[in-house]
PyMOL Python script that loads the backbone (N, CA, C, O; Angstrom):
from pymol import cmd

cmd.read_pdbstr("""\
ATOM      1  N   UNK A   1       0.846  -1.178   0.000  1.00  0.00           N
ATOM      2  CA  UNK A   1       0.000   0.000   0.000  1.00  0.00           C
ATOM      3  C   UNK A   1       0.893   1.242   0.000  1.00  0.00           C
ATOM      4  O   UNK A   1       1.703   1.376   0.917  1.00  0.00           O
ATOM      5  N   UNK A   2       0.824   1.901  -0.697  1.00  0.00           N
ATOM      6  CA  UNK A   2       1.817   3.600  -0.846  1.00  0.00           C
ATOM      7  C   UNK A   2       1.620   4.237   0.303  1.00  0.00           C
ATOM      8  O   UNK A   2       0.724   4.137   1.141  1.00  0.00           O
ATOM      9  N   UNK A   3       2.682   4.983   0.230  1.00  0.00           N
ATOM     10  CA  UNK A   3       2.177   5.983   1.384  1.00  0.00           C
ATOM     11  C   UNK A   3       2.071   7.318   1.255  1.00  0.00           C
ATOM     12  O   UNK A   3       2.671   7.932   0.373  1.00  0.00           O
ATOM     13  N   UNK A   4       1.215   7.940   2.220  1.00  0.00           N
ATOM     14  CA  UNK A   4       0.582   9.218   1.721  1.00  0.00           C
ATOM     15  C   UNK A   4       1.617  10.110   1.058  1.00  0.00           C
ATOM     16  O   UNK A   4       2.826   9.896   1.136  1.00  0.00           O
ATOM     17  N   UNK A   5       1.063  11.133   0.396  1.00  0.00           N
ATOM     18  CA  UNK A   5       2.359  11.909   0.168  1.00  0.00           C
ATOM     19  C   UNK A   5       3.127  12.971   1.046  1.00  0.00           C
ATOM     20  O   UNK A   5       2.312  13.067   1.964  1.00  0.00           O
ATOM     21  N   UNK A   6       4.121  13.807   1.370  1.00  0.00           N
ATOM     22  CA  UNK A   6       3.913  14.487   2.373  1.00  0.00           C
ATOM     23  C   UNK A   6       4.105  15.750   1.872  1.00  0.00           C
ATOM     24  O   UNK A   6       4.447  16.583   2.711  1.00  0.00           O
ATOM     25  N   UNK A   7       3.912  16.335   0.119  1.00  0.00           N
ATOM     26  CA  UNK A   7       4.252  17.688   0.107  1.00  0.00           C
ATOM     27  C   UNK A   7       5.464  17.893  -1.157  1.00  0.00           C
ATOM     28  O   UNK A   7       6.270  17.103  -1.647  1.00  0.00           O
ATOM     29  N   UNK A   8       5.297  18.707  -1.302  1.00  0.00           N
ATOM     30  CA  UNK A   8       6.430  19.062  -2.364  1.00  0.00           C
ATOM     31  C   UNK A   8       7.857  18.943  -1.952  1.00  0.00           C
ATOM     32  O   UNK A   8       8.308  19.624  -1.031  1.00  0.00           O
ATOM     33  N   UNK A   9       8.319  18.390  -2.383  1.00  0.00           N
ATOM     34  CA  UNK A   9      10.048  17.961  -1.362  1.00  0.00           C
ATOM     35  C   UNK A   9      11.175  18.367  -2.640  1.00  0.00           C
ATOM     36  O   UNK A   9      10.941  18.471  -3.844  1.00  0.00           O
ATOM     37  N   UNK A  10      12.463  18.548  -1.903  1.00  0.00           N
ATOM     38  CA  UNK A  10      13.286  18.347  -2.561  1.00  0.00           C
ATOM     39  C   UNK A  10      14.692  17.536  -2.106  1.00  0.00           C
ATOM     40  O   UNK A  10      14.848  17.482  -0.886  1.00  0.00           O
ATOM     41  N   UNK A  11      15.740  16.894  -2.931  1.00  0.00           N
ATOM     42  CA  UNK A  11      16.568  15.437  -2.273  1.00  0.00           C
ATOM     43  C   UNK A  11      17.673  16.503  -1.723  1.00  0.00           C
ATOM     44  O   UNK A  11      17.915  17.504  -2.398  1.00  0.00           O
ATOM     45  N   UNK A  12      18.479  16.222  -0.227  1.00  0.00           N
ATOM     46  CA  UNK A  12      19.604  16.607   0.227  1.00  0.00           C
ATOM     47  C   UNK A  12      20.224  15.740   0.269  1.00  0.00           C
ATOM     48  O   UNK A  12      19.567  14.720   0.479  1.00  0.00           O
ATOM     49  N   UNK A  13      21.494  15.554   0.145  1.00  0.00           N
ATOM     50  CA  UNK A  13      22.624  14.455   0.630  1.00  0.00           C
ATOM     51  C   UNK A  13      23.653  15.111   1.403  1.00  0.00           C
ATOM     52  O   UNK A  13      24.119  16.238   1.236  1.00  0.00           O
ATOM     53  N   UNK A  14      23.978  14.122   2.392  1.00  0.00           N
ATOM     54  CA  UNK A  14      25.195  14.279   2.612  1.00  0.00           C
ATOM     55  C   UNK A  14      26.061  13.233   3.413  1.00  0.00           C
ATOM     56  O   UNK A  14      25.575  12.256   3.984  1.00  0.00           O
ATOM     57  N   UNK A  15      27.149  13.491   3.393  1.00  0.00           N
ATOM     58  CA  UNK A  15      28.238  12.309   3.548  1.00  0.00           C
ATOM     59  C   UNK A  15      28.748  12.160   5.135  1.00  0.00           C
ATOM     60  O   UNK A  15      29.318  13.164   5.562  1.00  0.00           O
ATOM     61  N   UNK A  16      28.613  10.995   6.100  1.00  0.00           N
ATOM     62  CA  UNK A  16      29.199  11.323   7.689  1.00  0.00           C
ATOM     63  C   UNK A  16      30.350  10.269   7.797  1.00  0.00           C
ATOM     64  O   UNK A  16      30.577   9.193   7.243  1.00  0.00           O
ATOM     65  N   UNK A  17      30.866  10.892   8.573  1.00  0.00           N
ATOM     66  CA  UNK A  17      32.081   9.416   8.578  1.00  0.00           C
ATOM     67  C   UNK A  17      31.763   8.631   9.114  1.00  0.00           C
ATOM     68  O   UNK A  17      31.037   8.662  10.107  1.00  0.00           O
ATOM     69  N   UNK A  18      32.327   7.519   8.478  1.00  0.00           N
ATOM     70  CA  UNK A  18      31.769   6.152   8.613  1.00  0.00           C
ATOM     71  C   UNK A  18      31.821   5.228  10.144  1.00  0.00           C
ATOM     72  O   UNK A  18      31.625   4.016  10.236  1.00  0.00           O
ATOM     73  N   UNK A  19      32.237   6.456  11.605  1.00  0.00           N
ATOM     74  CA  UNK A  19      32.327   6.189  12.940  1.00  0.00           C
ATOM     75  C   UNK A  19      30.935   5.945  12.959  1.00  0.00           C
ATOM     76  O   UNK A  19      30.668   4.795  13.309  1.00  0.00           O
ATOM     77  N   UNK A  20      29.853   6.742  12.664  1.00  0.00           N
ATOM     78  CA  UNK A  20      28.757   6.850  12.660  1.00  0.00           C
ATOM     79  C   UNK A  20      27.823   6.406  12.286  1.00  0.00           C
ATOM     80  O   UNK A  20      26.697   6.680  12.701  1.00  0.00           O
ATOM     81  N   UNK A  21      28.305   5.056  10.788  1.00  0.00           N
ATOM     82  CA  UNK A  21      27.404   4.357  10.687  1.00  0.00           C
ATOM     83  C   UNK A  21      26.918   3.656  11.571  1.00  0.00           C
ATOM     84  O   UNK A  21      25.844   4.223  11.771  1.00  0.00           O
ATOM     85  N   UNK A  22      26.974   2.561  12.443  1.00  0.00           N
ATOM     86  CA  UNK A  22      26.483   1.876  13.511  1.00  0.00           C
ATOM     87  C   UNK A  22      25.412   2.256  14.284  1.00  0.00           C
ATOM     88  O   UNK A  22      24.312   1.754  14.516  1.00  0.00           O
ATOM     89  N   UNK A  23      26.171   3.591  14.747  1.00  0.00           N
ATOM     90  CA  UNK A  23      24.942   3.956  15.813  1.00  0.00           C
ATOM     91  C   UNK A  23      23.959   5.007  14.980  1.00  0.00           C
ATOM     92  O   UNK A  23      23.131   5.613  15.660  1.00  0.00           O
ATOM     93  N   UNK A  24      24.000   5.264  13.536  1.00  0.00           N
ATOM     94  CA  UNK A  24      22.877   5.587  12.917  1.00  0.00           C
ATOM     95  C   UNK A  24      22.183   4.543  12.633  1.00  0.00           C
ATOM     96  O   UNK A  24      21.029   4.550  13.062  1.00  0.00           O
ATOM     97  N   UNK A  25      22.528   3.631  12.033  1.00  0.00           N
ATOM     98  CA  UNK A  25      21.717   1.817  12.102  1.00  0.00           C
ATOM     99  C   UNK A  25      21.110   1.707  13.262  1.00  0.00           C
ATOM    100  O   UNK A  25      19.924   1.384  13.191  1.00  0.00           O
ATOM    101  N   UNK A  26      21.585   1.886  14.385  1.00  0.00           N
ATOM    102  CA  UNK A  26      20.773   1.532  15.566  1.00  0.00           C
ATOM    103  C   UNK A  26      19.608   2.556  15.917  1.00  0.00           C
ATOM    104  O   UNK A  26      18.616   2.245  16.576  1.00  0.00           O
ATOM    105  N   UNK A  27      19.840   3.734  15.425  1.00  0.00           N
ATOM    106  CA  UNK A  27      18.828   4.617  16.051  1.00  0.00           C
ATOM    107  C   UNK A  27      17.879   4.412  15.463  1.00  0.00           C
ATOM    108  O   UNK A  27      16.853   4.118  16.077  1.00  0.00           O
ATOM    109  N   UNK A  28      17.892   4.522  13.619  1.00  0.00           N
ATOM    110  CA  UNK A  28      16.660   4.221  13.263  1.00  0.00           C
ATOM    111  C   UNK A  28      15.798   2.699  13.371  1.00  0.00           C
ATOM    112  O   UNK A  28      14.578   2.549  13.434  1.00  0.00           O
ATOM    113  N   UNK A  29      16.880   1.635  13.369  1.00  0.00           N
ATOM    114  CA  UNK A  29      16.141   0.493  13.539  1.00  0.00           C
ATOM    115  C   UNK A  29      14.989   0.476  15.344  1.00  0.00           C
ATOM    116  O   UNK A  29      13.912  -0.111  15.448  1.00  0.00           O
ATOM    117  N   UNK A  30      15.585   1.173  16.320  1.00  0.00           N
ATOM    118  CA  UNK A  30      15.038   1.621  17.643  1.00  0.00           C
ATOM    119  C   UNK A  30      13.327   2.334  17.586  1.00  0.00           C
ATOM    120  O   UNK A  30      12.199   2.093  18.017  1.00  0.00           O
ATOM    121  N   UNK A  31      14.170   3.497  16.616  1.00  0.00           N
ATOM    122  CA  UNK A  31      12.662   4.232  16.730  1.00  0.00           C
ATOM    123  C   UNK A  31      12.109   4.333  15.531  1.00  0.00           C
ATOM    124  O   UNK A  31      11.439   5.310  15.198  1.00  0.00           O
ATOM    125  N   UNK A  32      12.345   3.319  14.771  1.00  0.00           N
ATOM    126  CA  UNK A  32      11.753   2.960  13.216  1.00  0.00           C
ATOM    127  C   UNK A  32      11.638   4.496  12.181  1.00  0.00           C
ATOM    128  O   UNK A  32      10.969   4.763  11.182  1.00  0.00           O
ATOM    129  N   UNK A  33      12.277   4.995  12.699  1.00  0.00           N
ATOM    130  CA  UNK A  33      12.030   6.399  11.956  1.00  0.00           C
ATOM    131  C   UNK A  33      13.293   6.197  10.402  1.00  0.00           C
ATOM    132  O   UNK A  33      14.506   6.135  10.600  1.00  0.00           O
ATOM    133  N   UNK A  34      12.755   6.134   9.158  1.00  0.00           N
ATOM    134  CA  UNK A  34      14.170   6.558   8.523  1.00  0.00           C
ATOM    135  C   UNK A  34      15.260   7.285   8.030  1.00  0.00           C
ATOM    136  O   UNK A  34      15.242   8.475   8.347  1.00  0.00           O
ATOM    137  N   UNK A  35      16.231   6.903   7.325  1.00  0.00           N
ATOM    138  CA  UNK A  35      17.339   8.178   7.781  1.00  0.00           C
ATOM    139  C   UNK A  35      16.775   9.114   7.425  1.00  0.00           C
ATOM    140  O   UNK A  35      16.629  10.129   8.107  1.00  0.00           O
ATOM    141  N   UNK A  36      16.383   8.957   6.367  1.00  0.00           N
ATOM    142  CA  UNK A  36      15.854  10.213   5.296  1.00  0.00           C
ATOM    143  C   UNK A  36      15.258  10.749   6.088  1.00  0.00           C
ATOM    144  O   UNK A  36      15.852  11.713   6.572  1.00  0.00           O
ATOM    145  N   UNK A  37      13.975  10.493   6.596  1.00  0.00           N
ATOM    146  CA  UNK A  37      12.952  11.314   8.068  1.00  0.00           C
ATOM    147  C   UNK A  37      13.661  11.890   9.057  1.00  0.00           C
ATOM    148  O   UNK A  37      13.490  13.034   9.477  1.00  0.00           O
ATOM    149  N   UNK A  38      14.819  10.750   9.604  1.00  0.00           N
ATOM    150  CA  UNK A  38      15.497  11.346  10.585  1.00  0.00           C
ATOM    151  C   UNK A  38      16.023  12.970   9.975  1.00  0.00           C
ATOM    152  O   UNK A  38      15.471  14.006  10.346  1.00  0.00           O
ATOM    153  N   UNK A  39      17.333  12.929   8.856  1.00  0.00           N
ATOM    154  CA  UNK A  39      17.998  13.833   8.477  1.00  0.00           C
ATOM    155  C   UNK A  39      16.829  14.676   8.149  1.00  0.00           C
ATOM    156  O   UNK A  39      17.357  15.777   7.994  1.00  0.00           O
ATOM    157  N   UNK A  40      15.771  14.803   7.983  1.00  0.00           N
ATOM    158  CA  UNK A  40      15.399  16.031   6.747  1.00  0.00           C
ATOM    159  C   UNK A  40      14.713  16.789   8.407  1.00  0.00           C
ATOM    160  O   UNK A  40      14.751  17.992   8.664  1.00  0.00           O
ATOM    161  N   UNK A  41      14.088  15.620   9.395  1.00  0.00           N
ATOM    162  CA  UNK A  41      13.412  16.449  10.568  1.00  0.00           C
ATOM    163  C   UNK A  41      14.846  17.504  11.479  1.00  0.00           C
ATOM    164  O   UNK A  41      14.768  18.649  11.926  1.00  0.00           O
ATOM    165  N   UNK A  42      15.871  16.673  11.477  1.00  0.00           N
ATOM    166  CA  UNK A  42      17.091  17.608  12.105  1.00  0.00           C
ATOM    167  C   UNK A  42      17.590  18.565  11.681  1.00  0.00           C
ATOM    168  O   UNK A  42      18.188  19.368  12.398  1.00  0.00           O
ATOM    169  N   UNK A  43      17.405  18.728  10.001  1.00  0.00           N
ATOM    170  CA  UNK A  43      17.533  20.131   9.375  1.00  0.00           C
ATOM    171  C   UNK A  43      16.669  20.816   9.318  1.00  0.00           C
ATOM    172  O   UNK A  43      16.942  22.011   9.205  1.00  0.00           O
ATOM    173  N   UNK A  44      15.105  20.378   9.369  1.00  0.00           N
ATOM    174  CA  UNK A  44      14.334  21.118   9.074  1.00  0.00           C
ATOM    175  C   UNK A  44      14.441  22.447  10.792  1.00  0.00           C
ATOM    176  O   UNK A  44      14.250  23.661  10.849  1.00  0.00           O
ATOM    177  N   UNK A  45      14.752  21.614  11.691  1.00  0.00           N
ATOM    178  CA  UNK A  45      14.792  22.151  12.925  1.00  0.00           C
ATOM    179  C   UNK A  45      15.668  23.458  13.468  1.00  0.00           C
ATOM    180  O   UNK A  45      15.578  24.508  14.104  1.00  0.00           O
ATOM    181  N   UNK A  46      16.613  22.571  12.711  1.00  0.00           N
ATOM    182  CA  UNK A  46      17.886  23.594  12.509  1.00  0.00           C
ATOM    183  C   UNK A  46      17.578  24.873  11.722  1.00  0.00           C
ATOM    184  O   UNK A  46      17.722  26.007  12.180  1.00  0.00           O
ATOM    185  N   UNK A  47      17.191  24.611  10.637  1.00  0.00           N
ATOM    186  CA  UNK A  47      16.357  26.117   9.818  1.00  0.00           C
ATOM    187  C   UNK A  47      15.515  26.587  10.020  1.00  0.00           C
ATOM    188  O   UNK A  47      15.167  27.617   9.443  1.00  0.00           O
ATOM    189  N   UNK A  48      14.859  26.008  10.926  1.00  0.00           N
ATOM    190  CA  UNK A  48      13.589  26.384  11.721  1.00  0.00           C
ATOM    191  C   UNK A  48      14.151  27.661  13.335  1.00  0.00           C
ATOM    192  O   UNK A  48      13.672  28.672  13.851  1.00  0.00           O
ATOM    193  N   UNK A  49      15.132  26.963  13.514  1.00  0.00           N
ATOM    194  CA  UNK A  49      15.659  27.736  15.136  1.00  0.00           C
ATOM    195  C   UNK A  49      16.261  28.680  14.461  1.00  0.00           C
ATOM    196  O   UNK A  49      15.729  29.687  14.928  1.00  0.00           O
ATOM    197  N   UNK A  50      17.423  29.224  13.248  1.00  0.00           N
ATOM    198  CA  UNK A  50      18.332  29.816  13.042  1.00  0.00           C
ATOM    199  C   UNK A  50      18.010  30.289  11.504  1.00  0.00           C
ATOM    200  O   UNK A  50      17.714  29.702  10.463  1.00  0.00           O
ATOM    201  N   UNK A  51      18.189  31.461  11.840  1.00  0.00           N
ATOM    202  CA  UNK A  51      17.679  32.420  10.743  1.00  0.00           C
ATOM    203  C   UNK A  51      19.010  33.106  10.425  1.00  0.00           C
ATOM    204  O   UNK A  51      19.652  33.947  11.054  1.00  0.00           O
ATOM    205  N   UNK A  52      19.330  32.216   8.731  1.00  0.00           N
ATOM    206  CA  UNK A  52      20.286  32.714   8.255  1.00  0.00           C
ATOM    207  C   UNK A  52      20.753  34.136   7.540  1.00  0.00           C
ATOM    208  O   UNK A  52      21.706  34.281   6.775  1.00  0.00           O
ATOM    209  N   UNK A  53      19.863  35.095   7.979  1.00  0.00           N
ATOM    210  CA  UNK A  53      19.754  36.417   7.587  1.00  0.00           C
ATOM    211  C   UNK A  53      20.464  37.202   8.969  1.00  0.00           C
ATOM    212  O   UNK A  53      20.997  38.300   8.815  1.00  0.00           O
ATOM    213  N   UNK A  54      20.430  36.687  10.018  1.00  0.00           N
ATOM    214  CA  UNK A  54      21.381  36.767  11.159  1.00  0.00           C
ATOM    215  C   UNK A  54      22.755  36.273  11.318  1.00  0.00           C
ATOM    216  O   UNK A  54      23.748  36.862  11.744  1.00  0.00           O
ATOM    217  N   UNK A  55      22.562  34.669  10.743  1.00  0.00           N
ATOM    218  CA  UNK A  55      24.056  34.529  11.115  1.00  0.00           C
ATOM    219  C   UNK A  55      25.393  35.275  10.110  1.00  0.00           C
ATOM    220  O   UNK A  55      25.382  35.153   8.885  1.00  0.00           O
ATOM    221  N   UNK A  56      26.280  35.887  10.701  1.00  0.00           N
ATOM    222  CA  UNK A  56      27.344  36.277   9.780  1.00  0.00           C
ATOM    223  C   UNK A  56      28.269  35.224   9.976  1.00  0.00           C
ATOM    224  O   UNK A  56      28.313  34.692  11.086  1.00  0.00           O
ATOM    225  N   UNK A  57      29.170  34.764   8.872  1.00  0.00           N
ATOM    226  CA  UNK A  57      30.149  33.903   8.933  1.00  0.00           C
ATOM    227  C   UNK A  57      31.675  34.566   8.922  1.00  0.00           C
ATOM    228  O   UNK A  57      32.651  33.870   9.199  1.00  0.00           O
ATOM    229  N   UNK A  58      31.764  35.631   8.662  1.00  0.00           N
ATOM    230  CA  UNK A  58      32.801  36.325   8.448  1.00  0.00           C
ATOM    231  C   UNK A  58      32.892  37.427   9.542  1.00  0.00           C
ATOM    232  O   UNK A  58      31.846  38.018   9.811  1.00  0.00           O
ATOM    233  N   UNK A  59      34.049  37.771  10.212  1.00  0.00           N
ATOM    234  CA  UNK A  59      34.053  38.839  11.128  1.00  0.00           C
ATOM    235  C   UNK A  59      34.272  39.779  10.291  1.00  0.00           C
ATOM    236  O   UNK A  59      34.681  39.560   9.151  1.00  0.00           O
ATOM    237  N   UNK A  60      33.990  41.109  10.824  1.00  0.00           N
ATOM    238  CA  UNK A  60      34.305  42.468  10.491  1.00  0.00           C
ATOM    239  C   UNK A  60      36.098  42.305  10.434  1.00  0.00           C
ATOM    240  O   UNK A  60      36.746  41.446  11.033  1.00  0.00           O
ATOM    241  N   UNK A  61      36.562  43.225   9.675  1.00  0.00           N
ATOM    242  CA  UNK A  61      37.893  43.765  10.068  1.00  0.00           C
ATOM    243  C   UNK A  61      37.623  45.281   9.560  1.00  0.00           C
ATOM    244  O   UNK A  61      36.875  45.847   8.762  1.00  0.00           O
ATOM    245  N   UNK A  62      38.956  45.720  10.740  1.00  0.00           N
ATOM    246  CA  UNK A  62      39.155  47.030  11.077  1.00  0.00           C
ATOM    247  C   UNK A  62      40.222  47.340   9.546  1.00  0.00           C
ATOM    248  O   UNK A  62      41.339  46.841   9.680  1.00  0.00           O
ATOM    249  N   UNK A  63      40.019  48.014   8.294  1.00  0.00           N
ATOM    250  CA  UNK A  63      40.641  48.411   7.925  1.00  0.00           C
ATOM    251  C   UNK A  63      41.308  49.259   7.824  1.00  0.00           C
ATOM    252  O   UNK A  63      40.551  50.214   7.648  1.00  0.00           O
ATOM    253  N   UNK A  64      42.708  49.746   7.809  1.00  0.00           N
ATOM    254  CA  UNK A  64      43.177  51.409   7.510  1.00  0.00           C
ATOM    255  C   UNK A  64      43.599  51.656   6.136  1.00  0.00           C
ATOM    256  O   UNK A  64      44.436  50.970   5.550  1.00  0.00           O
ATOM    257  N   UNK A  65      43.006  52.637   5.658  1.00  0.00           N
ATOM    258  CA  UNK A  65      43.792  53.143   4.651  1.00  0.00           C
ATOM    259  C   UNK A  65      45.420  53.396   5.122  1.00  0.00           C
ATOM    260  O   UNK A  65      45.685  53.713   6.282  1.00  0.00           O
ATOM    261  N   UNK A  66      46.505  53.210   4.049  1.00  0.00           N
ATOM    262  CA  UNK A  66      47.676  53.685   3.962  1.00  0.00           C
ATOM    263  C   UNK A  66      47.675  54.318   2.864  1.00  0.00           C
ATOM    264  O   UNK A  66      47.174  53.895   1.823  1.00  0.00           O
ATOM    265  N   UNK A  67      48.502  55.887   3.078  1.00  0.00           N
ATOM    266  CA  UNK A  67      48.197  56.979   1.946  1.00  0.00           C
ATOM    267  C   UNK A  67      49.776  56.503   1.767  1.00  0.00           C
ATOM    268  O   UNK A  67      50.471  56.990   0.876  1.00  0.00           O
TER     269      UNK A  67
END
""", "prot")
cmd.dss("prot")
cmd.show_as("cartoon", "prot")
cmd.util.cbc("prot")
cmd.orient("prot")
């Protein structure tokens, strides 16, 4: 039986080191959630708390002119 749809989506990837496979195997097999669900709910959260129109990545510097 399919399952519902949930919405207009689009695919993210990304790559973790491979310390982490295991205990990502275990989490989702635990709480049956999958990765894909897992990863997309932990970013969605993340972009949800932090509004990238705030964060700066770059500090200011103090420039001087030299004449």
């Amino acid at each position: 039986m399919p399952t519902p749809s949930k919405g207009d989506r689009f695919a993210v990837t990304g790559r973790l080191p491979t310390i982490y496979r295991s205990k990502l195997s275990q989490w989702v097999q635990v709480t049956g959630e999958s990765q894909s669900d897992l990863v997309a709910r932990l970013l969605m959260y993340h972009l949800d708390e932090n509004d990238p129109a705030q964060h700066r990545c770059q500090q200011a510097f103090n420039v001087k002119k030299i004449a």
